[in-house]
C-alpha positions in Angstrom: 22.4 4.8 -7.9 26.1 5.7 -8.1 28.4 4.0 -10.6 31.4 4.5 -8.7 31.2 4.1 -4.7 34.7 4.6 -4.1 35.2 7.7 -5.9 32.4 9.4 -3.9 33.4 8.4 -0.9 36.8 9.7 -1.7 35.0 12.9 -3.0 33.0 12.9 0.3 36.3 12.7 2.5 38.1 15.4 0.0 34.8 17.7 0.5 35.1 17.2 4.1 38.6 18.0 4.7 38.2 21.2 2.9 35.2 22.3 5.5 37.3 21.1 8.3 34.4 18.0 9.4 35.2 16.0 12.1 33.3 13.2 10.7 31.3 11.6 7.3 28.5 9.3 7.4 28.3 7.1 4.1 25.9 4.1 2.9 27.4 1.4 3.6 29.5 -1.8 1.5 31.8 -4.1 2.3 34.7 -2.6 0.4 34.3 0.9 1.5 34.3 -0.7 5.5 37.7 -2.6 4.4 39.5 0.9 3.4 37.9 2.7 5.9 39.5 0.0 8.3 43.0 0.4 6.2 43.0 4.2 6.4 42.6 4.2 10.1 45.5 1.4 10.3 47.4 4.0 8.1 46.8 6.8 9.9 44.7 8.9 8.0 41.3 9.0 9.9 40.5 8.4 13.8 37.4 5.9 13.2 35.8 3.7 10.9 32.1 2.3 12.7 29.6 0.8 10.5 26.1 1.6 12.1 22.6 1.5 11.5 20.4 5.4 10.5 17.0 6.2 11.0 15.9 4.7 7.9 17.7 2.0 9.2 20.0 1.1 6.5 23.7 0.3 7.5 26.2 3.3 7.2 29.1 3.7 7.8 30.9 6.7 9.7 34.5 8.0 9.3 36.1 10.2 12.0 38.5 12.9 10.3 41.9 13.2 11.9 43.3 16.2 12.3 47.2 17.7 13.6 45.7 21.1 14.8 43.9 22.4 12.0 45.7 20.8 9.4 44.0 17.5 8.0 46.2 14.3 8.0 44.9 13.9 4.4 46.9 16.2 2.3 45.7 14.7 -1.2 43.6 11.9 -2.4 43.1 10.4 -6.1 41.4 7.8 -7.7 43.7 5.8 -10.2 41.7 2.6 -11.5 37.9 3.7 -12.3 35.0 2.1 -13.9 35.9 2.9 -17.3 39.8 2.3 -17.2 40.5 -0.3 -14.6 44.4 -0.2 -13.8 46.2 -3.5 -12.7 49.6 -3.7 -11.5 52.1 -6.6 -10.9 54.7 -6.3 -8.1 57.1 -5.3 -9.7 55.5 -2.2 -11.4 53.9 -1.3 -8.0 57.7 -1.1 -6.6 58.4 1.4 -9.6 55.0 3.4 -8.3 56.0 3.6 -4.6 59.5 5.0 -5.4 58.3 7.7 -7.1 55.5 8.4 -5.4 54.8 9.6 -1.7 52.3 8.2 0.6 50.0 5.1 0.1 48.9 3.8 -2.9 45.7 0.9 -2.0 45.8 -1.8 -3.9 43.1 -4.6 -4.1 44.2 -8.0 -4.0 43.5 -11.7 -4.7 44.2 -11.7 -0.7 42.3 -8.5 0.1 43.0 -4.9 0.5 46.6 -4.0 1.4 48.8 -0.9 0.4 51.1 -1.2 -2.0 54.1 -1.6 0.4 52.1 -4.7 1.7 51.4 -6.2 -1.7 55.0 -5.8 -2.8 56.2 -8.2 0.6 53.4 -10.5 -0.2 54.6 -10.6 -4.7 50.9 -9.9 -5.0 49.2 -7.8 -8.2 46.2 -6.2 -8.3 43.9 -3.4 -9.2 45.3 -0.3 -8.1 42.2 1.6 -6.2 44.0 4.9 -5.2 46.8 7.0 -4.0 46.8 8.8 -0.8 49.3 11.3 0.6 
């Protein structure tokens, strides 16, 4: 049992990267499907397919995108974790994506968005983790 899905899968894609896979195969939940689904929107991977293995659990499997050899995922980093959740109003999210580059994914009362997203919508939420 892992008590934080989303850091391992970011770990997973992080690991990846750095052995140059062209693509992950994950257990599956319905949160990890949403920002698989949001990092393809954004760019950042090729695929997201939820599927069935052998075992025949549900999985799901993110295609790697790459510009040459170099990965379109220069950097990823969990902010709000089991032990410290981080929530963030608009207006501090604003603050965050000036300084910052990239995307930072935010979960909201209306779903997944990025930051950019939440800030059009005035929506708060926690604040899952910054990508560049």
């Amino acid at each position: 049992m892992n008590t934080d899905p989303i850091a391992d899968m970011l770990t997973r894609i992080r690991n990846a990267i750095r052995r140059q896979m062209k693509t992950i195969k994950l257990p599956h939940s319905r949160l990890k499907a949403e920002i698989g689904k949001l990092l393809v929107e954004r760019g950042y991977l090729d695929g997201c397919e939820v599927s069935t293995d052998e075992d025949g659990r549900k999985i799901i499997i993110l295609s790697l995108r790459y510009q040459g050899i170099a990965p379109a995922i220069e950097g990823i980093r969990r902010i709000s974790k089991p032990g410290q959740r981080i929530y963030e109003g608009s207006n501090k999210l604003n603050k965050l994506m000036i300084i910052h580059t990239g995307d930072t994914v935010v979960s909201t009362t209306k779903g997944l968005m990025t930051g950019r997203q939440a800030i059009k919508a005035g929506l708060g939420g926690e604040v899952l983790f910054r990508i560049w």
